[in-house]
PyMOL Python script that loads the backbone (N, CA, C, O; Angstrom):
from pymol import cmd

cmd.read_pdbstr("""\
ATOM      1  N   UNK A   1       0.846  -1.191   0.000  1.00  0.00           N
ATOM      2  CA  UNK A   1       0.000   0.000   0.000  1.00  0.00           C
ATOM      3  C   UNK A   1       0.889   1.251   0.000  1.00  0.00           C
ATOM      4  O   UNK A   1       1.937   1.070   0.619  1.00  0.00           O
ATOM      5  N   UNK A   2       0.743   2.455  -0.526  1.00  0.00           N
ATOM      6  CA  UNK A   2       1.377   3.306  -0.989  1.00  0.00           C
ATOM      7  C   UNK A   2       1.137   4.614   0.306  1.00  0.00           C
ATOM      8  O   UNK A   2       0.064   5.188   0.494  1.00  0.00           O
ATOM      9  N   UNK A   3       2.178   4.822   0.935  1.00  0.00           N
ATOM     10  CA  UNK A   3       1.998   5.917   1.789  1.00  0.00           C
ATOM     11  C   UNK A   3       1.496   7.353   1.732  1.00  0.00           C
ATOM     12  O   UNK A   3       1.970   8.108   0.884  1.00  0.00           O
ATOM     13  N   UNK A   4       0.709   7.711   2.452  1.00  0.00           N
ATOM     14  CA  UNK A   4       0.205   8.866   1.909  1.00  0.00           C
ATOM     15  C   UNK A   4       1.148  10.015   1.069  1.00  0.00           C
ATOM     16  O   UNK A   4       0.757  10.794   0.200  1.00  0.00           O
ATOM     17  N   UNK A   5       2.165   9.898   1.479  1.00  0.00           N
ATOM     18  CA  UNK A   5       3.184  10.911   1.312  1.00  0.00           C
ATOM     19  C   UNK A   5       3.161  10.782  -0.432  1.00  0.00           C
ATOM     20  O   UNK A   5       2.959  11.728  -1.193  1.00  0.00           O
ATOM     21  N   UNK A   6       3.414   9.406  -0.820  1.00  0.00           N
ATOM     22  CA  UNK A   6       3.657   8.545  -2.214  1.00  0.00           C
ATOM     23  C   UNK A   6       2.529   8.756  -3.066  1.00  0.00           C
ATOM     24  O   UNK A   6       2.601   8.646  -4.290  1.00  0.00           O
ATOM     25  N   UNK A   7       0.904   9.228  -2.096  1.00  0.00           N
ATOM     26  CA  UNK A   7      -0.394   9.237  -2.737  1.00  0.00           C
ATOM     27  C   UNK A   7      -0.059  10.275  -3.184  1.00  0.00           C
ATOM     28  O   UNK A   7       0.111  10.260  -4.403  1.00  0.00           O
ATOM     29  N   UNK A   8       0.284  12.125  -2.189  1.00  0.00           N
ATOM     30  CA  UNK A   8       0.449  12.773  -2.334  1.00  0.00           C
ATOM     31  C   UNK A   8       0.889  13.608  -3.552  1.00  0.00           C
ATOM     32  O   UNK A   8       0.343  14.428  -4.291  1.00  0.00           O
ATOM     33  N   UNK A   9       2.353  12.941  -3.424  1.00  0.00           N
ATOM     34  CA  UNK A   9       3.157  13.073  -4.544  1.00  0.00           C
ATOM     35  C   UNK A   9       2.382  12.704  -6.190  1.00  0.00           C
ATOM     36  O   UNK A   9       2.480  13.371  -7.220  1.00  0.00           O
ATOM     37  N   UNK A  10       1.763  11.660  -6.008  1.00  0.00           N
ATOM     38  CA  UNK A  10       1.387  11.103  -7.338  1.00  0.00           C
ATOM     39  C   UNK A  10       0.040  12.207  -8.036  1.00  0.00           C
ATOM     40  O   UNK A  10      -0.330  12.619  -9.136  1.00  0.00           O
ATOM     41  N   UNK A  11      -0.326  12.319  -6.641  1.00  0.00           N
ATOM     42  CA  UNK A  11      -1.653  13.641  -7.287  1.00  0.00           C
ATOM     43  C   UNK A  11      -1.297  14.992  -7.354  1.00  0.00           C
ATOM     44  O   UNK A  11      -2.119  15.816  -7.756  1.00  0.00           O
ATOM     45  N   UNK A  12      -0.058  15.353  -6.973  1.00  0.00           N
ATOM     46  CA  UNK A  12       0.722  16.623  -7.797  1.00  0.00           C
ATOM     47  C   UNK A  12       1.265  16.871  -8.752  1.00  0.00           C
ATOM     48  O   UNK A  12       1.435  17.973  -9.276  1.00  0.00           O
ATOM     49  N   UNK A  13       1.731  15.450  -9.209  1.00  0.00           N
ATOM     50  CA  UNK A  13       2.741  15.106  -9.963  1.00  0.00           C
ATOM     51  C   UNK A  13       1.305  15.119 -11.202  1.00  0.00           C
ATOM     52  O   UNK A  13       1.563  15.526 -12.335  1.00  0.00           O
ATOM     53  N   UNK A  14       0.227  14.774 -10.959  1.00  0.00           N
ATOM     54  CA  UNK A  14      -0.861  14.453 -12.113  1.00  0.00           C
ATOM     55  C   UNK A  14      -1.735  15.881 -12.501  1.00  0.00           C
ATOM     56  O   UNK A  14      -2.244  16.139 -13.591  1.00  0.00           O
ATOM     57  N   UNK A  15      -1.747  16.887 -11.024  1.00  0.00           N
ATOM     58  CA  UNK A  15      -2.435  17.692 -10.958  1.00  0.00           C
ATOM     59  C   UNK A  15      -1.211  18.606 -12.000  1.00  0.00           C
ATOM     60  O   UNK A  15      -1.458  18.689 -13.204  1.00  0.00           O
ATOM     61  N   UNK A  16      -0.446  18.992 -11.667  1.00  0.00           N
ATOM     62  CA  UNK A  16       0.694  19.903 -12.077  1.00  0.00           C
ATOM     63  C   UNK A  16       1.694  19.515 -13.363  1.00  0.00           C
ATOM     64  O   UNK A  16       2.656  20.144 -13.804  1.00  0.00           O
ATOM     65  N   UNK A  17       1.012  18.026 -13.877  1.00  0.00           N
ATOM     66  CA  UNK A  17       1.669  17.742 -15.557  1.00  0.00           C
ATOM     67  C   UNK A  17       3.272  17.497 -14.901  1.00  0.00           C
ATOM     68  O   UNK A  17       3.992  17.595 -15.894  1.00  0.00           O
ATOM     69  N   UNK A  18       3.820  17.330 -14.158  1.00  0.00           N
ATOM     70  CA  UNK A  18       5.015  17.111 -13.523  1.00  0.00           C
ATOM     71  C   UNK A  18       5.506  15.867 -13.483  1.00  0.00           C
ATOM     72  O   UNK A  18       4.927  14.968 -12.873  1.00  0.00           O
ATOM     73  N   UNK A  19       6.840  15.663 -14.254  1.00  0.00           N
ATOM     74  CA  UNK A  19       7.247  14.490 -14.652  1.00  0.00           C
ATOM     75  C   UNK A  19       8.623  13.657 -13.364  1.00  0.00           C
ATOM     76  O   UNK A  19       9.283  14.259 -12.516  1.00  0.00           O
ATOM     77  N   UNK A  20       8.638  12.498 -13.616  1.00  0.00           N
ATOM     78  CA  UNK A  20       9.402  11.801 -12.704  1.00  0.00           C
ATOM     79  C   UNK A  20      10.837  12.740 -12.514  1.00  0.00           C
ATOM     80  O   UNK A  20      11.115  12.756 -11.315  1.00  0.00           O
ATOM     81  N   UNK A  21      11.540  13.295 -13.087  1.00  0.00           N
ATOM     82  CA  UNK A  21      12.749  13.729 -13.567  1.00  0.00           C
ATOM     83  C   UNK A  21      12.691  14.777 -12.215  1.00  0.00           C
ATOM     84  O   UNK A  21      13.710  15.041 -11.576  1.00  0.00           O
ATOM     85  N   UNK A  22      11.222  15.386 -11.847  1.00  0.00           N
ATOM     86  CA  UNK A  22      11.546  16.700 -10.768  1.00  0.00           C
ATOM     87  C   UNK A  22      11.488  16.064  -9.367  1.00  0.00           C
ATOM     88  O   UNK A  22      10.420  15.517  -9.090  1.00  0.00           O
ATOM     89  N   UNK A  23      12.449  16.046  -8.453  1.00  0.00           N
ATOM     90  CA  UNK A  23      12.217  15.048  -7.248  1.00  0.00           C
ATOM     91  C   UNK A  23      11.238  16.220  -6.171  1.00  0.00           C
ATOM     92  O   UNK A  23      11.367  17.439  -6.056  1.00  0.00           O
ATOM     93  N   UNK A  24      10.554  15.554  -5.698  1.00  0.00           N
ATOM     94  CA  UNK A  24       9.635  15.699  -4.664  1.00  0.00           C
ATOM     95  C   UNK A  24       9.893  15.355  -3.353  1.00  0.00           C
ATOM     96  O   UNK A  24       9.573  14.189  -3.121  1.00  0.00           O
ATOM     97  N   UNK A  25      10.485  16.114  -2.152  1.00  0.00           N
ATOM     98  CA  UNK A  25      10.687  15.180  -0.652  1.00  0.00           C
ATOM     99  C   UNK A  25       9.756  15.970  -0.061  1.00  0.00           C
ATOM    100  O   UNK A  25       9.104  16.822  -0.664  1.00  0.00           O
ATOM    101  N   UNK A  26       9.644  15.658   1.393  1.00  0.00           N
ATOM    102  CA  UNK A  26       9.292  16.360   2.336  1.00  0.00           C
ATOM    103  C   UNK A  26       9.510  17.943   2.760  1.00  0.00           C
ATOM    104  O   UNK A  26       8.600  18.565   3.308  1.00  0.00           O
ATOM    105  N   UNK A  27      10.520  18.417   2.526  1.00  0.00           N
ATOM    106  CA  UNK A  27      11.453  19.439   1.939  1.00  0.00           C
ATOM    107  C   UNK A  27      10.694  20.536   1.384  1.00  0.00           C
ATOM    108  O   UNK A  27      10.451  21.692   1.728  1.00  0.00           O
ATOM    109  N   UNK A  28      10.336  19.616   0.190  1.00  0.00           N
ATOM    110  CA  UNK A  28       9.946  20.386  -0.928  1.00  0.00           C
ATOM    111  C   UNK A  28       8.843  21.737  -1.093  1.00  0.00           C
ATOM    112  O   UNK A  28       7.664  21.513  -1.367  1.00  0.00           O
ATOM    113  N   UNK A  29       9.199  22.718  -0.958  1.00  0.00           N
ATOM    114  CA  UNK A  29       8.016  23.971  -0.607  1.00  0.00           C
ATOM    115  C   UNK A  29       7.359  23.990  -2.266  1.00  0.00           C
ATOM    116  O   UNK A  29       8.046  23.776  -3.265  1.00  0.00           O
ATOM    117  N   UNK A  30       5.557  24.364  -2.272  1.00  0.00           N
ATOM    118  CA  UNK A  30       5.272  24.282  -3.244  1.00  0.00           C
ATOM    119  C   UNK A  30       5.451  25.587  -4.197  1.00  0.00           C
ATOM    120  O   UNK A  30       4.726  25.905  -5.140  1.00  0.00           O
ATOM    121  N   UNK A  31       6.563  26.237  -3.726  1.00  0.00           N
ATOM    122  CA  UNK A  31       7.086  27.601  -3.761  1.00  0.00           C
ATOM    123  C   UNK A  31       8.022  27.188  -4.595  1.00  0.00           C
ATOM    124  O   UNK A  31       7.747  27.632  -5.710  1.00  0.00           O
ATOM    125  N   UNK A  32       9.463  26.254  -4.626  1.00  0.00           N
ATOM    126  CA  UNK A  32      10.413  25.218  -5.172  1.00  0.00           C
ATOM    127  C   UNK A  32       9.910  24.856  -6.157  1.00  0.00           C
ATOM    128  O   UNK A  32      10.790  24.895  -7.016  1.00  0.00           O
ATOM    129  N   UNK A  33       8.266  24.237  -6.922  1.00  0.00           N
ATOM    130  CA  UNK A  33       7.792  23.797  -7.446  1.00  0.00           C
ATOM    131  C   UNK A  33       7.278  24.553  -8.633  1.00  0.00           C
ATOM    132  O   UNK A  33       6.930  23.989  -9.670  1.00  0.00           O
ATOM    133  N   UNK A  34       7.236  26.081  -8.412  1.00  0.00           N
ATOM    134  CA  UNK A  34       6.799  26.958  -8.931  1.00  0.00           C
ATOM    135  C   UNK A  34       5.238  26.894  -8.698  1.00  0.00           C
ATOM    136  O   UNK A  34       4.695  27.547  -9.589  1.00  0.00           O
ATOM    137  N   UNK A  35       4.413  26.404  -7.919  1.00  0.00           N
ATOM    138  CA  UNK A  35       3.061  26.440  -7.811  1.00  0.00           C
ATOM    139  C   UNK A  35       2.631  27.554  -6.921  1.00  0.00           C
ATOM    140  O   UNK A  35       2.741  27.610  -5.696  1.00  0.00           O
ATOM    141  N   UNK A  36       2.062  28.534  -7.832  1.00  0.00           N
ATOM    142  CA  UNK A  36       0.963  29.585  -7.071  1.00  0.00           C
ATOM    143  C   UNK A  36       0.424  28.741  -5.866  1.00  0.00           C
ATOM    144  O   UNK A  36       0.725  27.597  -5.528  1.00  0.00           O
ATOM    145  N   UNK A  37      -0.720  29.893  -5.152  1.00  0.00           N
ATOM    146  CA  UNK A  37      -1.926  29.173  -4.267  1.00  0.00           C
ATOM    147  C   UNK A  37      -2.826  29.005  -5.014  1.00  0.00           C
ATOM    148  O   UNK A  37      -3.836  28.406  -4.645  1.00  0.00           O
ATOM    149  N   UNK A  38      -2.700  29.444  -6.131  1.00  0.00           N
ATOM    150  CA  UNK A  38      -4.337  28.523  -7.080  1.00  0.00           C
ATOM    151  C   UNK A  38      -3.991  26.920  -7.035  1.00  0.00           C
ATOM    152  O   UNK A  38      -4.647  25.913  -6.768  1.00  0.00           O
ATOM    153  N   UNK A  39      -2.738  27.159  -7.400  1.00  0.00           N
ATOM    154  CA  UNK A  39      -2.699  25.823  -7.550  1.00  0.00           C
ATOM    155  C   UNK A  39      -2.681  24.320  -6.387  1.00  0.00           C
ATOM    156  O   UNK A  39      -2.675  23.090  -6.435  1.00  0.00           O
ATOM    157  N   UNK A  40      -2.677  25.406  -5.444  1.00  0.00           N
ATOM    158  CA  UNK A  40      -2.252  24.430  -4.161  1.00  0.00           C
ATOM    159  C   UNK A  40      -3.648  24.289  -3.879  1.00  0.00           C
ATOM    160  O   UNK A  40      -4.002  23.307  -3.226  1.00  0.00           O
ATOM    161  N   UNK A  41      -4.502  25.130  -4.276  1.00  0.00           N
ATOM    162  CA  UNK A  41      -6.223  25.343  -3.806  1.00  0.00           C
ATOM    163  C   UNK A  41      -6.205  23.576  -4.750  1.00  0.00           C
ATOM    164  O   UNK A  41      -6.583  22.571  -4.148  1.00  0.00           O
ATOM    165  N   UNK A  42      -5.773  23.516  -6.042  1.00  0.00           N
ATOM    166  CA  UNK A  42      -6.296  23.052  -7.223  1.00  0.00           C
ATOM    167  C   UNK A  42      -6.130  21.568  -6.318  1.00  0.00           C
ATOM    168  O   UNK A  42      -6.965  20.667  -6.237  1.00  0.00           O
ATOM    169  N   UNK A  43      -4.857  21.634  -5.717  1.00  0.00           N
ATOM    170  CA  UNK A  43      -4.167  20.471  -5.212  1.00  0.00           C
ATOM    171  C   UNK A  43      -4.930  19.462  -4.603  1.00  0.00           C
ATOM    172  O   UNK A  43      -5.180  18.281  -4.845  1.00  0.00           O
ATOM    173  N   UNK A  44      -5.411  20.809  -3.183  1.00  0.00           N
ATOM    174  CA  UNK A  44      -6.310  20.443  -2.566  1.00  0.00           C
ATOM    175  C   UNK A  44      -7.266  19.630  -2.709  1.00  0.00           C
ATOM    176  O   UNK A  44      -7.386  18.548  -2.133  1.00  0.00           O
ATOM    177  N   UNK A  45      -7.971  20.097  -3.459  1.00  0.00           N
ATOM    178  CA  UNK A  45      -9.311  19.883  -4.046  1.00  0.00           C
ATOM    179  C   UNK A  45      -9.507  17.833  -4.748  1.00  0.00           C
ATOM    180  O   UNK A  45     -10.318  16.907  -4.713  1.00  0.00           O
ATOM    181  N   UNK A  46      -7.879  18.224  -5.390  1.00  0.00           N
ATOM    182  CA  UNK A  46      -8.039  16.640  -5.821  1.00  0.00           C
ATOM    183  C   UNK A  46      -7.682  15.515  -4.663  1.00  0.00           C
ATOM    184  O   UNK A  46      -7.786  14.293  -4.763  1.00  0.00           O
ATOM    185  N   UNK A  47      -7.167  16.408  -3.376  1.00  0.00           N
ATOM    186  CA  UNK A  47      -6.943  15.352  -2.666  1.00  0.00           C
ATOM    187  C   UNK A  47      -8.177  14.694  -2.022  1.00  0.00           C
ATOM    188  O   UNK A  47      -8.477  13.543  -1.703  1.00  0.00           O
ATOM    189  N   UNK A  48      -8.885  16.142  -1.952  1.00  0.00           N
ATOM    190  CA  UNK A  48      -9.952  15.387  -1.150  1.00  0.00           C
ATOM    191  C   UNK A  48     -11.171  14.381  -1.916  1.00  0.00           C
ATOM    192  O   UNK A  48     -11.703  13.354  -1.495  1.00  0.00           O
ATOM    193  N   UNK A  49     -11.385  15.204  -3.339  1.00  0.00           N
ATOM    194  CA  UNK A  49     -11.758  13.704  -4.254  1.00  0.00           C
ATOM    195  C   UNK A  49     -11.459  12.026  -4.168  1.00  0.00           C
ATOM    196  O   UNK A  49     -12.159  11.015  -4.237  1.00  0.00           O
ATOM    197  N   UNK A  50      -9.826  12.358  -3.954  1.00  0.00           N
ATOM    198  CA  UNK A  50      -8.964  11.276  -4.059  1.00  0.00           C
ATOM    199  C   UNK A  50      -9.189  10.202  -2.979  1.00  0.00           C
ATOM    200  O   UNK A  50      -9.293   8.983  -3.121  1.00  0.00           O
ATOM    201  N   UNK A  51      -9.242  11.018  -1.770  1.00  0.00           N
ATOM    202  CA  UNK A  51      -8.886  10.749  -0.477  1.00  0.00           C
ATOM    203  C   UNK A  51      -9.795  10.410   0.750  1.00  0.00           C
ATOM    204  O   UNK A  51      -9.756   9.850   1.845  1.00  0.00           O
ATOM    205  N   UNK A  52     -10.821  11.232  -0.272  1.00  0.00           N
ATOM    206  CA  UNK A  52     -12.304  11.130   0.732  1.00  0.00           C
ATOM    207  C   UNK A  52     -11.798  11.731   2.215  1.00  0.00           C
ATOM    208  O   UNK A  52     -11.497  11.047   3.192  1.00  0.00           O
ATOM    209  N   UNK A  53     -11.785  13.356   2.109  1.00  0.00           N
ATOM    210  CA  UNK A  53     -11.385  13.600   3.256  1.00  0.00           C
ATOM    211  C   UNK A  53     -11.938  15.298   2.848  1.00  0.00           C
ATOM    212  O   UNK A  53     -12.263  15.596   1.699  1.00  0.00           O
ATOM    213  N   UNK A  54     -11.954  15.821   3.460  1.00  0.00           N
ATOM    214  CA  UNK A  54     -12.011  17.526   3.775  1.00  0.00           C
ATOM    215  C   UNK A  54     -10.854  18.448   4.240  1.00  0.00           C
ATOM    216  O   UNK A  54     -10.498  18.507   5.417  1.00  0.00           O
ATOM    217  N   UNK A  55     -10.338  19.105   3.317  1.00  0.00           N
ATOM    218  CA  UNK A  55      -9.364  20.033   3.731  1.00  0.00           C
ATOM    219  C   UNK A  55      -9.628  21.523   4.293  1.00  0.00           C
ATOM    220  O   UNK A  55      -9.672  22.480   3.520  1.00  0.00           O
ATOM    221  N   UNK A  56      -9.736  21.608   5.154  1.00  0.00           N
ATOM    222  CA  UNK A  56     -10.305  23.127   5.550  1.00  0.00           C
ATOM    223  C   UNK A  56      -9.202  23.930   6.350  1.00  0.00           C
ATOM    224  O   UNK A  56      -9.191  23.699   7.559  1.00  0.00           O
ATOM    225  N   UNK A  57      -8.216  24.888   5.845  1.00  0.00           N
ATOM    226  CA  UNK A  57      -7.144  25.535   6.136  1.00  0.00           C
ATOM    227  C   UNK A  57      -7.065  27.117   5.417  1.00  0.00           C
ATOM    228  O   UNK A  57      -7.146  27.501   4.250  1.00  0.00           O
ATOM    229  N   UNK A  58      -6.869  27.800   6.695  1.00  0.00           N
ATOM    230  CA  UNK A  58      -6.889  29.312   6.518  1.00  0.00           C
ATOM    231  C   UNK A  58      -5.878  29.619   5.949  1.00  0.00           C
ATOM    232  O   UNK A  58      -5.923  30.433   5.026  1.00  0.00           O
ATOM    233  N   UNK A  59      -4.719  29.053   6.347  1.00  0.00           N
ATOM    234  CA  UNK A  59      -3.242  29.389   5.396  1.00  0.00           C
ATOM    235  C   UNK A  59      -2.790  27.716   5.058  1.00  0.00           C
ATOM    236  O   UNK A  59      -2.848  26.774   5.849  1.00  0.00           O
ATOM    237  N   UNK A  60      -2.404  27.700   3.859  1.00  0.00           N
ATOM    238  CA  UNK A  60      -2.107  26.461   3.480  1.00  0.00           C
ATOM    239  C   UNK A  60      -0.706  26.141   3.915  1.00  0.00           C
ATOM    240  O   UNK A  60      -0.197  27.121   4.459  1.00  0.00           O
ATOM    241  N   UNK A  61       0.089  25.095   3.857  1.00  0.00           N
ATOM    242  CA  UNK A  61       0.977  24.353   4.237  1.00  0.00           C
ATOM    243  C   UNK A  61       1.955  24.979   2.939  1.00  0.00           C
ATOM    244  O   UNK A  61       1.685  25.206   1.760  1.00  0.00           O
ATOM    245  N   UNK A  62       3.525  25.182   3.946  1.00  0.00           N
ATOM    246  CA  UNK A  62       4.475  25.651   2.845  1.00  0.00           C
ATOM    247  C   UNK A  62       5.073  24.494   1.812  1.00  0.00           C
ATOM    248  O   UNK A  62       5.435  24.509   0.636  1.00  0.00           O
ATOM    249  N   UNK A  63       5.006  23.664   2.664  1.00  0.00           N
ATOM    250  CA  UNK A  63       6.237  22.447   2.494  1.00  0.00           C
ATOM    251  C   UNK A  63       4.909  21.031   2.112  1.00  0.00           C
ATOM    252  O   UNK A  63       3.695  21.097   2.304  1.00  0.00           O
ATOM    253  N   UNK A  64       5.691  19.899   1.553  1.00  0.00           N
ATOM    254  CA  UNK A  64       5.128  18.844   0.973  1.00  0.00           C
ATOM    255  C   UNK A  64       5.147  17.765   2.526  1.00  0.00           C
ATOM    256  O   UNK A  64       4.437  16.764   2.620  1.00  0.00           O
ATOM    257  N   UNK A  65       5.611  17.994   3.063  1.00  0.00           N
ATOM    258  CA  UNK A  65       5.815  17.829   4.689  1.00  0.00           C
ATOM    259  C   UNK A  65       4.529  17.818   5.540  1.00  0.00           C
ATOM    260  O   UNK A  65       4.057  16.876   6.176  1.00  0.00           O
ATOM    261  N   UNK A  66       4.085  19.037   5.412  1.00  0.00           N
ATOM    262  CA  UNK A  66       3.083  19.839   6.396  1.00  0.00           C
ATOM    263  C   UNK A  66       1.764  19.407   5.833  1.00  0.00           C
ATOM    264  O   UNK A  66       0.780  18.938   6.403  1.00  0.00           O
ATOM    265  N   UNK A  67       2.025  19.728   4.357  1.00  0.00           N
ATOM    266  CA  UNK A  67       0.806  19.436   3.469  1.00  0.00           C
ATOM    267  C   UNK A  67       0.349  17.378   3.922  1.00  0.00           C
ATOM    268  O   UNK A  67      -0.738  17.006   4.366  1.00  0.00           O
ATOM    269  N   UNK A  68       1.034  16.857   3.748  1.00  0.00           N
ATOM    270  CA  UNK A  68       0.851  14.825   4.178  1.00  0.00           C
ATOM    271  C   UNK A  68       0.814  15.337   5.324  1.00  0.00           C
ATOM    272  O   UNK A  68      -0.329  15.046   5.674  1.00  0.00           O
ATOM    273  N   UNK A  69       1.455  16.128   6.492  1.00  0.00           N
ATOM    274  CA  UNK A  69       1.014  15.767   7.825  1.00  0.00           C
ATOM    275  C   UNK A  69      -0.439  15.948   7.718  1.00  0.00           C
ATOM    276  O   UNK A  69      -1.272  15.047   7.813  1.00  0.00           O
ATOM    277  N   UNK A  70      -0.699  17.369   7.482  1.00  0.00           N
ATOM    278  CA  UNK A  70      -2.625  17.547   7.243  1.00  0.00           C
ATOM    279  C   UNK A  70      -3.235  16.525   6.702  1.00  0.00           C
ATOM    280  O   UNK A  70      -4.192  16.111   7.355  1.00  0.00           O
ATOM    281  N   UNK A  71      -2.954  15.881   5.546  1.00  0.00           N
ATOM    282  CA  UNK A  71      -3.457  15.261   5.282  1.00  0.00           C
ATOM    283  C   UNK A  71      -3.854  13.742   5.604  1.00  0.00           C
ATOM    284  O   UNK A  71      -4.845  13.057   5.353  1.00  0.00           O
ATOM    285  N   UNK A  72      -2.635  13.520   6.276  1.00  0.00           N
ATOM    286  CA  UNK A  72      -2.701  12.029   7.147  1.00  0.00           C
ATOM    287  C   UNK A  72      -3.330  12.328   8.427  1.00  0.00           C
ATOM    288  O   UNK A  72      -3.693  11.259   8.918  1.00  0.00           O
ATOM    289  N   UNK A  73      -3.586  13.203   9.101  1.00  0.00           N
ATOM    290  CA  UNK A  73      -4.532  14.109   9.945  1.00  0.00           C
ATOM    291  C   UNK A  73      -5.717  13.741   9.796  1.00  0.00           C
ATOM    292  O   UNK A  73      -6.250  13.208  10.769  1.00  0.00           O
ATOM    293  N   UNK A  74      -6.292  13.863   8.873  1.00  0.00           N
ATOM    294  CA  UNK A  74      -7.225  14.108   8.326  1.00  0.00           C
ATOM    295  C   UNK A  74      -7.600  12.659   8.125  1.00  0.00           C
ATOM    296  O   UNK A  74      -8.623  12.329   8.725  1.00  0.00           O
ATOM    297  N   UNK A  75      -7.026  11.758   7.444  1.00  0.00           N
ATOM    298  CA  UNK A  75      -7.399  10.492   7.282  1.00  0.00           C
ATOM    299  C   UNK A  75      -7.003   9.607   8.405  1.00  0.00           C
ATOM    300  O   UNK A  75      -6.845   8.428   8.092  1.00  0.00           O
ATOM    301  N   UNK A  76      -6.769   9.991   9.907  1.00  0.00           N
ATOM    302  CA  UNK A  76      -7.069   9.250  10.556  1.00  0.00           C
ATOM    303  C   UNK A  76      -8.194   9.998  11.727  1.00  0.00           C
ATOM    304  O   UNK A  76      -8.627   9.704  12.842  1.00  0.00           O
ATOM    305  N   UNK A  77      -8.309  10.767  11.056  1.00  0.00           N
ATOM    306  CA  UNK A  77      -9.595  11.694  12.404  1.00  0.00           C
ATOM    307  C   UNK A  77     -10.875  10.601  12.474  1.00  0.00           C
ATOM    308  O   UNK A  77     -11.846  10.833  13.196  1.00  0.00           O
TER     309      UNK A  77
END
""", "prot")
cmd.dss("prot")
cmd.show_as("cartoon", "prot")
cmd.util.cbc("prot")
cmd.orient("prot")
């Protein structure tokens, strides 16, 4: 089974046309990535499709880190 972090990655990587070649860690600010906040909204949005979960955040997460902590948050609430 694929860790959220690995889910994560795969629905940015799909959302954002982003190919294997750009590495993705924990690290990674979606700032590094060149992604606006539209796009992190956009991000969002597919996770929770994805994920069956609700993202509700006043300031979004800088890092790819913060963003899976919320989100693994979230899928064990």
């Amino acid at each position: 089974m694929e860790s959220t972090f690995e889910r994560v990655v795969d629905i940015v990587r799909k959302t954002c046309e982003l190919d294997d070649s750009i590495e993705i860690t924990m690290d990674t600010t979606f700032q590094d990535l060149d992604l606006d906040s539209l796009v992190v909204v956009e991000i969002a949005l597919e996770c929770e499709d994805a994920l069956g979960i609700e993202i509700e955040v006043e300031e979004p997460p800088k890092t790819m880190g913060a963003f899976v902590e919320l989100v693994d948050s979230l899928l064990n609430a």
